[in-house]
N, C-alpha and C positions, 0 to 999 in steps of 0.2 A: 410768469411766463417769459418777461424780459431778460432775465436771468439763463434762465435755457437758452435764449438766444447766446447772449452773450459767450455763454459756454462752448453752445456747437450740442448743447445734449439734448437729450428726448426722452419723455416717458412711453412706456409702450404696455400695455397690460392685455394682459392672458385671462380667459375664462375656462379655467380647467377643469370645472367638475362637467363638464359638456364633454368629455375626452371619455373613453375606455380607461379602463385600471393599467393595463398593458403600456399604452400610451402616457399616463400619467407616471408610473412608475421608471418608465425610458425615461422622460424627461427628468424626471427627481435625479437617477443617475447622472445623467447629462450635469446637471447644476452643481451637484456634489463633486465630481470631474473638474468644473468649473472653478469650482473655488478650491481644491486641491491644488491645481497648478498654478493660482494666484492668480486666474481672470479676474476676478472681483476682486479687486482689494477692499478691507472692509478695517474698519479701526483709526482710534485715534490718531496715529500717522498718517493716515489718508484721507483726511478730513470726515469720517463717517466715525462716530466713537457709537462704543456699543453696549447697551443699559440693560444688566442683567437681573433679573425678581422673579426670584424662587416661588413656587405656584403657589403657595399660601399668602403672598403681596401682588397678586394677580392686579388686583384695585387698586394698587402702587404702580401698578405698570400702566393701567388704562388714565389716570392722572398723567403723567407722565408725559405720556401721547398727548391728551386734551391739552397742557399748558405749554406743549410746541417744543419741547426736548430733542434738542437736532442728536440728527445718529439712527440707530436702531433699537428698538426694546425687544426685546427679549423675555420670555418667559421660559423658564427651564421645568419641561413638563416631566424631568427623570426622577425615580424615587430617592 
């Protein structure tokens, strides 16, 4: 928490499965929009790196998570 001070940041979290489809998929637009134009920087340059595992190391991924892997995981659920 001191740390977000120190930053100026904040977490903030959404509860979207309480939303209409309509509503949820505006939004998914929106975020995709979002990180198109580079609002989110996301990546090793921007202090967030990003930990990719193909669905079959699913259990790779949630490891991962559990042992505190700064950045984001990623599971790539395309065939």
């Amino acid at each position: 928490m001191g740390q977000n001070m120190v930053l100026n940041t904040r977490l903030q979290f959404l509860v979207l499965y309480t939303a209409g489809p309509q509503a949820r998929a505006a939004d998914v637009e929106d975020v995709a929009v979002a990180i198109r134009d580079g609002a989110l920087p996301v990546g090793e340059e921007h202090g967030l790196p990003l930990h990719r595992f193909p669905l079959h190391r699913t259990a790779d991924a949630h490891r991962a998570v559990e042992t505190g892997v700064v950045g984001k995981v990623l599971v790539d659920v395309t065939p």
